[in-house]
N, C-alpha and C positions, 0 to 999 in steps of 0.2 A: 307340756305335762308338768302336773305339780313337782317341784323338788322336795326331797325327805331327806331329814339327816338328823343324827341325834344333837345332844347339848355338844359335846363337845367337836361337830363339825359345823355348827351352826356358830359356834364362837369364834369358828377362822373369819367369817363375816363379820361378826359383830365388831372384830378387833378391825378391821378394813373402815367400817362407818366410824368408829370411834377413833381412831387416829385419825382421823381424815376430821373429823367433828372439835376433837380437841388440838390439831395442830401440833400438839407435843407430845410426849411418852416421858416420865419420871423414870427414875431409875428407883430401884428397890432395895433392901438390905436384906443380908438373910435369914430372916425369921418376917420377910414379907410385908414391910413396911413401906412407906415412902417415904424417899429421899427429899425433900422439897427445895432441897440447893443446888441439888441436879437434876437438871434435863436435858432434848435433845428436839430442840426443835425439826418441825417434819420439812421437807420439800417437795415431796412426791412418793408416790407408791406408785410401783410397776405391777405387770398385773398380765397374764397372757391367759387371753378365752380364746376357745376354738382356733387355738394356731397361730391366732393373732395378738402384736400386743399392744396393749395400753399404758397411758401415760395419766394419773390422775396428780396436778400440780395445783399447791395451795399458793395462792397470788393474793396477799392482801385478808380478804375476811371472803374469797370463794373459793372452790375446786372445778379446775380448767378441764376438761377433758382432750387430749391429743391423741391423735391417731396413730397408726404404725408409720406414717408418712406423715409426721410431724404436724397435722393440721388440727385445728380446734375443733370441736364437733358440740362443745354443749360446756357450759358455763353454770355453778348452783352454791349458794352460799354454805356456807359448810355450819352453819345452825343446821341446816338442813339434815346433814351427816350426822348430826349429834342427835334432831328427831328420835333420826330413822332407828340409829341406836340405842337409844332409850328403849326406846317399841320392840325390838326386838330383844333387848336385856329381862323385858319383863315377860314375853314369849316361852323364852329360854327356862328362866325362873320359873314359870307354870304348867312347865310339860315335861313327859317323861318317857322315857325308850326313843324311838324313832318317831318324828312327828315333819309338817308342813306348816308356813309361814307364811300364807297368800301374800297378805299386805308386804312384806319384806321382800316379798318373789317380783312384786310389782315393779316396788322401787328397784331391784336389783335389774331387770331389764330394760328399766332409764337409764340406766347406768351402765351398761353393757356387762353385767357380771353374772356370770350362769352356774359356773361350779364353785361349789360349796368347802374343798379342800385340796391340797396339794398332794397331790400320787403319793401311797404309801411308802416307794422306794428313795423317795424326796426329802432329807430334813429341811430344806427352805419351805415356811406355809407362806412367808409374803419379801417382800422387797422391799426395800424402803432408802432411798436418798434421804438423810440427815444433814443436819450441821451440828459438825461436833468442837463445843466451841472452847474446848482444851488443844486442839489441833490446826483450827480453822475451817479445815479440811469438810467435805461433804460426800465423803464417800458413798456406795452406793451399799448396800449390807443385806443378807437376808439372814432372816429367822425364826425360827421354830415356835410356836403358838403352842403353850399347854396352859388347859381351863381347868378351873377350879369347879364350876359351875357343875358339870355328871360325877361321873366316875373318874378316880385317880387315875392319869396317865402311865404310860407304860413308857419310861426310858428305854432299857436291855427288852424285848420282846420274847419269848419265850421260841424255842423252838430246836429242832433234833441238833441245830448246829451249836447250841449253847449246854448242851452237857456234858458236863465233867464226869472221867471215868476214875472209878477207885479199883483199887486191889484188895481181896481182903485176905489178910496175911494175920497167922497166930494160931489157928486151928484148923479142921479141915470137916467140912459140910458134907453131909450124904448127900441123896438127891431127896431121900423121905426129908430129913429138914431143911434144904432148900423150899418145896414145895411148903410143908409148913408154915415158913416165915414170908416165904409171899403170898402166902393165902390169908394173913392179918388183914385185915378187914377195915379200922376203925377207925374213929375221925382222924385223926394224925396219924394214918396208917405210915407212911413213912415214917418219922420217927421212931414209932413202936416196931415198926421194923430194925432199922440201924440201933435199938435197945435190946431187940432179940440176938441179932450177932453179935454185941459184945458182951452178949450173957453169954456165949458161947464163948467168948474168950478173944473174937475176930477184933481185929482190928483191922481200921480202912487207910491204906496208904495209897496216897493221888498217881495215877497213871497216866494222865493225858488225858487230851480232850478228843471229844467225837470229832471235829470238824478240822481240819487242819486249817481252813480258813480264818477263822476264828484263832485257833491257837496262835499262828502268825501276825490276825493281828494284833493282839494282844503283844506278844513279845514286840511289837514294832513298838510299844507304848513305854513296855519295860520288858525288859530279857526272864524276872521273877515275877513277870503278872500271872502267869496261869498257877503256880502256885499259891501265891498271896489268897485269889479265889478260892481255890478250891478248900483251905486254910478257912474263910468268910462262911463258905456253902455249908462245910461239917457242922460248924455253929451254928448256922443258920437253924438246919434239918433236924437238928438233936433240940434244938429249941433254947436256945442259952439266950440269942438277943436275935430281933428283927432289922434296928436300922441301922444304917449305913454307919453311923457315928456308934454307936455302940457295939455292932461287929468287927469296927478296924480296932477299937478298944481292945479285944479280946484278943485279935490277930497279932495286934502290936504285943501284950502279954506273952503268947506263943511263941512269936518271934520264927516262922516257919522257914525263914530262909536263913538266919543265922548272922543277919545284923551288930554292929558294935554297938551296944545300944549306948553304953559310959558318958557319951557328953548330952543323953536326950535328946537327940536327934529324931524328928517325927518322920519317921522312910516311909512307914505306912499310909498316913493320912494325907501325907503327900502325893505319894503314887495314885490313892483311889480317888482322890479330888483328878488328878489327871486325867487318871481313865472316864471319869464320868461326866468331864469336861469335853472331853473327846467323842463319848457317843454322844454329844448332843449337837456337835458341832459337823461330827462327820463319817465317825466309825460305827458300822452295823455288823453283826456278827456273819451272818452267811455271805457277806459281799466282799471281795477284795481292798484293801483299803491303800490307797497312797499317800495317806498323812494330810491329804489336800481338804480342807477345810469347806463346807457346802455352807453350810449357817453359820458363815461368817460375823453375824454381827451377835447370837447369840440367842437368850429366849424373851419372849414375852408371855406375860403370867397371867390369866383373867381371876381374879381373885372374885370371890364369892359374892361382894358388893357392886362387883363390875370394872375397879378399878382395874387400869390393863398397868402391869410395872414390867421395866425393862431392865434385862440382867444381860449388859452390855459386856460382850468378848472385852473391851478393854480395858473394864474395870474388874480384870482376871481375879483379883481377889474377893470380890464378892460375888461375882458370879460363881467362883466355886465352894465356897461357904456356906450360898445358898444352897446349891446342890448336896453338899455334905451334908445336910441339916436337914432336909427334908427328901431324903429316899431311904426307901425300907427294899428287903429283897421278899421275894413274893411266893407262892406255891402254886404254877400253873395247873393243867390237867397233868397226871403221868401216863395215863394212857393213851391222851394223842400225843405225847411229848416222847414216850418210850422210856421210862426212865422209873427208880426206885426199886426195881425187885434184883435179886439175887439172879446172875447166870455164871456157868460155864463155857469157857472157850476154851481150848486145848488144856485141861486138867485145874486153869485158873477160875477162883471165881472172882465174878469182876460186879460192881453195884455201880450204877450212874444217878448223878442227882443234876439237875438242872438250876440253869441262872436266871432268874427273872427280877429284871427291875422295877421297881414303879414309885411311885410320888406318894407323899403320907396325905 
């Protein structure tokens, strides 16, 4: 059966023939550039289909194929790999929503490769043996694939476990103008909502969050993380700034947890490069998290010309730089998310606004 996937599952591929094609991965700065004084040449990409895995080792100027039982099964120059990716970079480039890639599907079955992405509960999209030749060392590392080529990716994912609960304290609402104010209607209904309550006088003080999961993990990150957000999200919704660099701006201003600020000290920008280091490496919000690190080696970025750069965990400071630089928080649905309008629970009214990450 033909495979379908969009751009940006068709890029977990592309980035597999393209390392494999070019042998190395550059490393990147963050505003997206390439480093051309650093690299990391390749040794292998691991790879498990249908339960089984594979071994693809670059030996020279080809790609070896080994079995789960260590045997060779099929030997192919890795021009080959570069082909193949080309062809499919320009596939990708010319189609749009969900599409098929015969000629690619072909090749991928010489190759023993059938599926198209790593399980969504999975931050590892690939595996890869390096030489890292700051260390000597060749560890084995996996890492997370986001393409430039569709649609901005989603870091934080949207969902009931990621909203934040306010209190709103200062006035007191009927149920006629509750109703009222969540029967606003228009494009930025949310905002023109949280405008309606503090025409009233409301103001929103953070209550916790919906998911304890999430809150937990957060605090395992920083003990003042769920407030620092929820500090982020008010800005966010009221519409003051979008990204990540200019929301911690505002935050730090606020100062929400009561920091010494006298010697300059950056708490904030500190803290959300953490945090946002962390979901990429390993924290999801509805999952329990133990600090233990899945996409250990960090991301790989397919940038719009195809260049693939690498924003290697151990060059922590630009890996997080990058990050900081290029995420904005996002406005999913509120009605499958449940979030935005005014309710009562025991005489309290309580407003939720939600966290969504994603890539500029």
């Amino acid at each position: 059966m033909p495979i379908f996937g969009n751009k940006g599952e068709w890029s977990e591929i592309y980035v597999l023939f393209k390392l494999l094609g070019d042998t190395k991965v550059f490393t990147g700065d963050e505003n997206l550039n390439k480093i051309e004084s650093i690299f990391y040449p390749i040794l292998k990409i691991l790879r498990e289909e249908r339960g089984k895995s594979y071994e693809y080792d670059i030996e020279n100027r080809d790609v070896v194929f080994i079995t789960e039982d260590g045997k060779e099964f099929m030997r192919m120059p890795v021009a080959e790999f570069r082909r193949q990716a080309d062809r499919l970079f320009r596939q990708i480039k010319a189609h749009k929503g969900v599409f098929s890639v015969p000629d690619t599907e072909a090749f991928m079955d010489t190759v023993r490769c059938r599926k198209l992405k790593a399980p969504s509960a999975d931050k590892t999209d690939i595996k890869i043996i390096i030489h890292d030749p700051g260390t000597g060392m060749c560890p084995k590392l996996g890492f997370s694939i986001k393409s430039k080529l569709g649609c901005p990716s989603t870091l934080i994912n949207a969902s009931s476990a990621t909203n934040f609960t306010y209190e709103i304290a200062g006035a007191d609402f009927s149920d006629e103008r509750i109703a009222e104010i969540n029967g606003i209607n228009t494009r930025n209904k949310i905002r023109d909502r949280l405008k309606a309550i503090e025409a009233c006088g409301g103001l929103l003080n953070f209550a916790g969050l919906k998911s304890p999961t999430f809150n937990n993990n957060l605090i395992m990150i920083d003990s003042r993380m769920p407030e620092i957000l929820s500090c982020m999200l008010l800005h966010y919704y009221k519409g003051n700034a979008k990204t990540l660099t200019d929301l911690t701006t505002l935050t730090t201003i606020d100062n929400p947890v009561q920091y010494d600020m006298s010697c300059g000290n950056v708490y904030y920008e500190y803290k959300i490069k953490r945090l946002m280091a962390d979901a990429v490496l390993g924290m999801m919000p509805a999952s329990v998290w133990d600090g233990v690190y899945q996409a250990n080696g960090g991301y790989l970025v397919v940038k719009e010309d195809g260049e693939v750069l690498c924003y290697h965990f151990y060059d922590r400071n630009i890996f997080e730089a990058y990050l900081f630089r290029n995420l904005t928080l996002d406005t999913p649905s509120s009605t499958r998310h449940g979030f935005g309008k005014i309710t009562k629970v025991n005489g309290r009214c309580l407003f939720d606004l939600n966290l969504q990450v994603r890539f500029i």
